[in-house]
C-alpha positions in Angstrom: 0.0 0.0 0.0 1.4 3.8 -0.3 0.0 7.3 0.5 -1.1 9.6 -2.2 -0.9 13.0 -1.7 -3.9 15.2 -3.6 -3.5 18.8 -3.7 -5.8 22.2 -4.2 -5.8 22.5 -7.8 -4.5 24.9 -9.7 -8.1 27.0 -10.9 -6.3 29.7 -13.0 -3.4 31.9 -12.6 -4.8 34.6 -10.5 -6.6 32.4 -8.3 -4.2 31.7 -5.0 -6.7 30.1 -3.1 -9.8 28.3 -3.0 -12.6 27.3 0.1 -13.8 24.0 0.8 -17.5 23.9 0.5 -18.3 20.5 1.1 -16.5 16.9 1.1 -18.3 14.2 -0.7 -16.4 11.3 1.2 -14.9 10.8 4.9 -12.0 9.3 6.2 -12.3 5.2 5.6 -14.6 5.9 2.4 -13.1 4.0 -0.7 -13.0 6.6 -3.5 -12.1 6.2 -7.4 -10.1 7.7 -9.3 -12.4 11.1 -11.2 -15.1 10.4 -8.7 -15.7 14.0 -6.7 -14.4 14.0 -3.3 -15.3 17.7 -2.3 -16.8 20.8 -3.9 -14.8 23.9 -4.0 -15.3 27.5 -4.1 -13.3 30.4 -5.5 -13.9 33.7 -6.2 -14.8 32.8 -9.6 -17.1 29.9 -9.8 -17.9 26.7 -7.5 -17.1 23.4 -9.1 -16.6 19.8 -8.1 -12.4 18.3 -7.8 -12.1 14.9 -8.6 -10.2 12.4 -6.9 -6.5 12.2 -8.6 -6.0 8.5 -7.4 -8.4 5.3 -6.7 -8.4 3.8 -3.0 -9.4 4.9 0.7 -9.4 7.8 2.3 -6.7 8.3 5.1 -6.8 11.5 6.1 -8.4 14.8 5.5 -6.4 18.0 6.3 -8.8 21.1 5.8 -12.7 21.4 7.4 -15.3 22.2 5.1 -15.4 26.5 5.1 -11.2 26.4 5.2 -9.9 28.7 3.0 -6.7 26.7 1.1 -4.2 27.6 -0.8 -3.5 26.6 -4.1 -1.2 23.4 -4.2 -2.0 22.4 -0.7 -2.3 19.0 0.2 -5.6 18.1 1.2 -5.9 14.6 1.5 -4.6 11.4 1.8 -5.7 8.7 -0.2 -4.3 4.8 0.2 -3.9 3.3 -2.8 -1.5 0.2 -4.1 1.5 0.2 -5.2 4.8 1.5 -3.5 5.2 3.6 -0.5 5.1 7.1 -1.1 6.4 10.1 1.8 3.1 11.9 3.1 3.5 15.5 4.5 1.5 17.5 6.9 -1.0 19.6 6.0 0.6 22.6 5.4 0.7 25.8 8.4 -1.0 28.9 7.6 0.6 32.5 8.7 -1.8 32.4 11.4 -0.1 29.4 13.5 3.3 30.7 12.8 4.2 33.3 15.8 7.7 34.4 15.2 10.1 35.4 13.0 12.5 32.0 12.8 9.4 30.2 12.5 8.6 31.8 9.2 11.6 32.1 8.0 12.4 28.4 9.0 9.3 27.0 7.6 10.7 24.7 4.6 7.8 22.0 4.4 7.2 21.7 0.4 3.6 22.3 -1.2 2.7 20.7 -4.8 1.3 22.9 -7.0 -0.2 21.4 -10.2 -3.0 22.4 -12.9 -6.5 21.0 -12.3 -7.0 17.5 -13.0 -3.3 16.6 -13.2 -2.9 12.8 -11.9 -0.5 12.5 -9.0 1.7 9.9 -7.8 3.1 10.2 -4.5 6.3 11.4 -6.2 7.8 14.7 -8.0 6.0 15.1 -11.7 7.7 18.5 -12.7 5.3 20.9 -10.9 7.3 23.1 -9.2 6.6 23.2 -5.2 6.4 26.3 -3.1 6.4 26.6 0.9 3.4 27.8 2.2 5.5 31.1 3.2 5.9 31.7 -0.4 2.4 31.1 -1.1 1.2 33.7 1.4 3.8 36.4 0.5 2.7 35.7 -3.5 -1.5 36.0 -2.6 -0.6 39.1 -0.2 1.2 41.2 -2.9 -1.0 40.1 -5.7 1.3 37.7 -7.3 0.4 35.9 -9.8 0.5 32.0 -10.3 2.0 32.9 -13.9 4.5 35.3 -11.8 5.7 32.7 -9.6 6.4 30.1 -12.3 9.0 32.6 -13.7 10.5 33.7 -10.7 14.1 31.6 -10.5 14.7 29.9 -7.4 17.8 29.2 -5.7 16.8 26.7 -2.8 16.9 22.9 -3.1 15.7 21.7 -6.6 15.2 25.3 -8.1 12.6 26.0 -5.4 11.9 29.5 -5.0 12.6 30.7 -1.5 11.6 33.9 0.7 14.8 35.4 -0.2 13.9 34.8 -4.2 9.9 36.3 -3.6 11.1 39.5 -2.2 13.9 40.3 -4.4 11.8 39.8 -7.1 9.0 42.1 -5.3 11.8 44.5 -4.8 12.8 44.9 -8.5 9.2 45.2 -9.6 9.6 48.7 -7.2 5.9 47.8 -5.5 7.9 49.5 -2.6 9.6 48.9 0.7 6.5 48.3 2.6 5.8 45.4 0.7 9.2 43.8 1.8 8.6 44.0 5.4 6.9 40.5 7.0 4.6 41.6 10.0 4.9 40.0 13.2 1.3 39.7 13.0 0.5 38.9 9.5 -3.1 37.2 10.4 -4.4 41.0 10.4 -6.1 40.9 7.2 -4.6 44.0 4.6 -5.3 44.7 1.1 -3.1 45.2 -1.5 -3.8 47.3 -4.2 -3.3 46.0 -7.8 -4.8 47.3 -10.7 -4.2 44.3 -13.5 -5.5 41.5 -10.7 -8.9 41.1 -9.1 -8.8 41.1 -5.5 -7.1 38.6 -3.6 -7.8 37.5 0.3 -5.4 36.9 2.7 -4.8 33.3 3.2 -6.4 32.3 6.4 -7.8 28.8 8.5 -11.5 31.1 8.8 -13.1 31.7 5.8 -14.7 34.7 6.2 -16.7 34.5 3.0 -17.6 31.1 3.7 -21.6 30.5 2.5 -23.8 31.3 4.9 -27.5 30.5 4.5 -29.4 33.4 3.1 -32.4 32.7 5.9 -33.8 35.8 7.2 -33.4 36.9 11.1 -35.6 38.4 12.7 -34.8 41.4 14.8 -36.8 44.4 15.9 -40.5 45.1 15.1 -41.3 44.9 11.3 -37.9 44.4 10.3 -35.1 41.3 9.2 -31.6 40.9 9.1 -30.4 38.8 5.5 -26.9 37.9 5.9 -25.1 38.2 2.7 -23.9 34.5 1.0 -20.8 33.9 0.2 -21.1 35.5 -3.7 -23.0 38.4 -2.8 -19.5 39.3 -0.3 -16.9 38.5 -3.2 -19.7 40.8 -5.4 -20.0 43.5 -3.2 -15.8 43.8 -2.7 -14.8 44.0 -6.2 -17.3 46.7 -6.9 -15.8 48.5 -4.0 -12.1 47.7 -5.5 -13.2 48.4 -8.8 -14.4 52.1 -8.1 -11.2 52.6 -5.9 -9.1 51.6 -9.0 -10.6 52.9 -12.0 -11.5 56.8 -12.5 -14.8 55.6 -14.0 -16.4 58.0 -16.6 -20.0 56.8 -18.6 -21.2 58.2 -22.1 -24.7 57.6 -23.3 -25.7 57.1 -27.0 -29.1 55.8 -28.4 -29.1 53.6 -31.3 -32.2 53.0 -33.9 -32.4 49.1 -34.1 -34.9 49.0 -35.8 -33.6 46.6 -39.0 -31.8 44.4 -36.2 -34.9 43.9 -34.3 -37.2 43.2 -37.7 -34.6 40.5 -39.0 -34.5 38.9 -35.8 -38.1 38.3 -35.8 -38.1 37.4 -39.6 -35.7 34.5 -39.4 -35.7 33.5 -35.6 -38.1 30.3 -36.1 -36.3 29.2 -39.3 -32.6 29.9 -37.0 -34.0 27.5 -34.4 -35.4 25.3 -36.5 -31.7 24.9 -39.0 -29.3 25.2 -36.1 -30.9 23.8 -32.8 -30.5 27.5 -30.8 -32.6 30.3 -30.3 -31.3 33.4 -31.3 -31.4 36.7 -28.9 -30.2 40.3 -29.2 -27.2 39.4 -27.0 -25.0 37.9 -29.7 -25.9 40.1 -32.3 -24.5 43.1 -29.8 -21.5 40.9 -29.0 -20.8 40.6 -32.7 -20.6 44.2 -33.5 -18.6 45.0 -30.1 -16.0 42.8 -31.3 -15.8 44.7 -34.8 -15.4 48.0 -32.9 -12.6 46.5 -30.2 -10.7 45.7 -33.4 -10.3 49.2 -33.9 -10.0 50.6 -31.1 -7.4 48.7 -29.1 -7.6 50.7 -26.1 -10.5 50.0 -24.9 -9.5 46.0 -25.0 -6.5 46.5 -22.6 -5.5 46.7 -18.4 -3.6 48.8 -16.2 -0.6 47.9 -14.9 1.4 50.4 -12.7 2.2 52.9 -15.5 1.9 50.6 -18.5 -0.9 50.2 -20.3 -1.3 46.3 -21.9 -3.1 46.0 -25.1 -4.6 43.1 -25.6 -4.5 40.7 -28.5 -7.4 38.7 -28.0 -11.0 40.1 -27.8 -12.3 37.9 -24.7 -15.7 39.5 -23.8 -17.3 38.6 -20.5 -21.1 38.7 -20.6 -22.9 39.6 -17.1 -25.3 36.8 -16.6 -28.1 37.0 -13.1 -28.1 33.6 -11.7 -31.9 32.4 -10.1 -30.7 33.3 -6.6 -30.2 37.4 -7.8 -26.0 37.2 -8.0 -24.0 37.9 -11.1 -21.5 36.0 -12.7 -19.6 36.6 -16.1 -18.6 33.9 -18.1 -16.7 35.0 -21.0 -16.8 34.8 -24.9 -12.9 33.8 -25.9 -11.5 35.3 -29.6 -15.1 36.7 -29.7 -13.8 38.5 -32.9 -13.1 35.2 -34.4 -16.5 33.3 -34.2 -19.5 34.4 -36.6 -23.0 34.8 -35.3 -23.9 31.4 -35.6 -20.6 30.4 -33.1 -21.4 33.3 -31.3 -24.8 32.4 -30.7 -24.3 28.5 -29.6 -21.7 30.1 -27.6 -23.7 32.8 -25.3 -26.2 29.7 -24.8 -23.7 27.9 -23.5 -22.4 29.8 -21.3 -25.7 30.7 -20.0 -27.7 27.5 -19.2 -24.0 26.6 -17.4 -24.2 29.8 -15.4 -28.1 28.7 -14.6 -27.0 25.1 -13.1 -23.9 26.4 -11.6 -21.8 24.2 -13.8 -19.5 26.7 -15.3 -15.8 25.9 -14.7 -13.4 28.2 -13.5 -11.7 28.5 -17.1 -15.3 29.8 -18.2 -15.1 33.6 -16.4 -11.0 34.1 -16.6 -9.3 35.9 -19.1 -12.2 38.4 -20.3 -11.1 41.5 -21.4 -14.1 44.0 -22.0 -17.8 43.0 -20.5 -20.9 43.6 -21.6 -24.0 43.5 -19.7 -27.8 44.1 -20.9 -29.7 45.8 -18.4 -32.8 46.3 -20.5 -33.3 42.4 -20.1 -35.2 43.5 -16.7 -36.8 46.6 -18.1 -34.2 49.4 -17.1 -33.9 51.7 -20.0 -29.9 52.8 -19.4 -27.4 52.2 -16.7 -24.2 53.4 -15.2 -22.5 49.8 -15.2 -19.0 49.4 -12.9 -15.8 47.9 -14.7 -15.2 44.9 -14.3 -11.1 44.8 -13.0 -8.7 44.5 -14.5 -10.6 46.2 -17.4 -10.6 49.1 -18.5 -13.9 49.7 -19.9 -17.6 47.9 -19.5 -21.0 48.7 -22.4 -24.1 48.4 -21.1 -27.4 48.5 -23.4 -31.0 49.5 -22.2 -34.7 47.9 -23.0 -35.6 48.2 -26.6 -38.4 50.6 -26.9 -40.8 51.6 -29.7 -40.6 55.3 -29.9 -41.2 58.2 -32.4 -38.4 59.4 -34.0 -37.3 62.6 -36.6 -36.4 60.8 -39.8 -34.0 62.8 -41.8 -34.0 62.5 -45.7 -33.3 64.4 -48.5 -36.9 64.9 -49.4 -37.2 66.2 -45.7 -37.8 65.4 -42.0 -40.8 62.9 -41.1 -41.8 61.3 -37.8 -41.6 57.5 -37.2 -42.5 54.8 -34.8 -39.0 53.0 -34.9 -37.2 50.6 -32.0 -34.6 52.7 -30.2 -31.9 51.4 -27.1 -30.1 53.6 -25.3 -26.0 52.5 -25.0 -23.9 53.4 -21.9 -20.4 53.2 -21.8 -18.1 53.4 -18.6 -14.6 53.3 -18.9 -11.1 54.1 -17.4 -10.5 58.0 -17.1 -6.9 57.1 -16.6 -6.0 56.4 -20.0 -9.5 56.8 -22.3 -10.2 60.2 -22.5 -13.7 61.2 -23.4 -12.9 61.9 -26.4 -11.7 58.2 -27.3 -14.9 56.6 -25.2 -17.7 58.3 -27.6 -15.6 57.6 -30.5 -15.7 54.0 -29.7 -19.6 54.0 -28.2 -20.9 56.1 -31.5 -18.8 53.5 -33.3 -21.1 50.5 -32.0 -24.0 52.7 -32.8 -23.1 52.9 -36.0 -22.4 49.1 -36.5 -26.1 48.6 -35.0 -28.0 50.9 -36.8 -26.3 49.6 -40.3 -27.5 46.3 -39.6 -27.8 44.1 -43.1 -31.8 43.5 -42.8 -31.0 41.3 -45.9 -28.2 39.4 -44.0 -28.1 35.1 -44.2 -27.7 33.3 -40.4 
């Protein structure tokens, strides 16, 4: 018999850390290998982590509502074959009180991707201490970071010494270099190209908490937020501390966009197997405009402005419980309507079941969100971080409208939406942000009426 040692899965390279929201099996339970042994939660998406290895359960090292790091051993799972070294769960800051401690603290973490078998023995993923962890998810680090960071301890492992130099040379400033004697105290870090981060911790202070109302004084109850509503609620906060956000308003005539939907949306359904809506028709010609204006498909970092290549555009969906998520759309610009379409159902019956993976809302690079869906005729939408820019579009209403020609003006009854756009003051001026919004008017109102699907 030998000990297998399964870790916290790597979920995405600026996820540090995930919580345990429930364990499907105890210790004694036989397990096999793919079958899900606990449900996870990050400040993405929950999803299910399979068993990496087939036999029974020996030991269990976090509680259900334990925040983890990434590449944490978790369990222990007997299997057959040879005898394999287990370690101990790993320490948090929290149970380390002084200064040798920490600096002392050498016992080795596996970090791997999600879904990567393991073996008891070293596969190539690099290992870092939990010290290095903690100092990475504190300053922000990324996973991607780490990996390039070159280490000088034992096997090319990266060491405190390796973390802060490189922290050092990025000038995030002395402060940053300084290891408090009492790190527990939870601080935020701010970092305008990565979405918020929590301090690694044995109480998960976002843990779910049943939304079931409390009574308290006369005609009045207390709802205590879940555990999505919190992680919502701080990176709106983050997000208007980060961004100088600006909105412009347009209103677009979609009128041909609206009449060919309605001409060809049985026949769509009926040839491809989807229902067509307005949302990839709108994602389809943001896509067109990103192209051209780069800008607004880019992140902040420090005083660098990253343009980015691909157009990855996260779509804000409501879930049945009243939270938000945003699955994204990857090399939007590359799929036609039809891919779009198949696409944005997708994502959105996944969202409904709670089956998106963690893949599914990483990597987006402009949103979009429709608030008309619930009647609202404009809003003043918040950027999603690290982004630099968000479009929202309002109800489409029948309305009448000066129609200018050159045989003269005349009234109309024609379907008009208003568009707002917020975006980053920092580095899109006014000037560029109506340029771009007026552009997606444009690429609305010219909608082909004759167009094929």
């Amino acid at each position: 018999m030998s000990l297998v040692e399964m870790v916290m899965p790597r979920m995405g390279e600026s996820i540090m850390e995930a919580t345990i929201l429930k364990w499907h099996k105890k210790v004694g339970d036989y397990i096999q290998s793919d079958e899900t042994l606990l449900e996870i939660a990050t400040d993405k998406v929950d999803t299910e982590v399979p068993s990496t290895s087939e036999g029974i359960i020996e030991k269990l090292f976090f509680n259900e509502n334990d925040v983890v790091p990434i590449g944490a051993t978790i369990a222990l799972i007997k299997t057959k074959g040879e005898t394999t070294s287990a370690i101990e769960p790993s320490k948090t800051i929290e149970t380390i009180t002084t200064i040798e401690e920490k600096e002392n603290l050498e016992i080795e973490i596996p970090f791997q991707p999600a879904g990567a078998k393991t073996n008891g023995a070293n596969t190539g993923f690099r290992f870092y201490s939990p010290l290095v962890l903690n100092i990475a998810a504190n300053e922000g680090l990324t996973m991607l970071e780490l990996d390039k960071i070159v280490g000088t301890g034992n096997e090319n492992r990266v060491t405190k010494k390796d973390i802060l130099n490189y922290i050092s040379e990025k000038n995030v400033g002395s402060n940053l270099l300084k290891i408090e004697n009492d790190i527990s105290e939870e601080k935020t870090v701010s970092n305008p190209i990565q979405e918020p981060q929590a301090i690694i911790s044995n109480k998960n202070e976002n843990a779910a908490i049943p939304n079931q109302p409390t009574i308290a004084k006369g005609n009045t109850e207390i709802v205590v937020m879940d555990r999505m509503r919190k992680l919502i609620a701080d990176h709106m906060i983050k997000s208007q501390e980060t961004s100088a956000h600006v909105t412009s308003f347009a209103e677009a005539d979609v009128t041909h966009l609206v009449q060919w939907r309605e001409k060809i949306k049985l026949d769509f359904e009926k040839r491809e197997g989807e229902k067509i809506t307005f949302t990839p028709i709108f994602i389809e010609a943001i896509a067109k405009c990103l192209k051209q204006y780069k800008w607004l498909n880019s992140s902040v970092e420090e005083n660098s402005i990253i343009l980015k290549k691909d157009i990855n555009i996260g779509m804000a969906t409501a879930l049945p419980n009243g939270n938000l998520i945003v699955p994204v759309i990857k090399s939007a610009e590359l799929l036609n309507l039809l891919g779009l379409t198949k696409k944005v159902n997708q994502l959105a019956n996944l969202a409904r079941i709670n089956k998106l993976k963690p893949e599914d809302t990483q990597n987006g690079t402009f949103t979009f969100t429709n608030v008309g869906t619930f009647g609202s005729l404009m809003g003043t939408p918040i950027i999603n971080q690290p982004q630099v820019a968000i479009l929202a579009v309002g109800a489409i209403k029948k309305r009448p409208v000066v129609i200018e020609s050159a045989e003269g003006d005349s009234i109309a009854i024609r379907h008009m939406m208003y568009l707002s756009l917020s975006y980053d003051h920092r580095i899109i001026d006014g000037a560029l942000g109506s340029k771009f919004l007026s552009a997606v008017v444009k690429e609305l109102e010219s909608f082909d009426i004759n167009r094929t699907f």
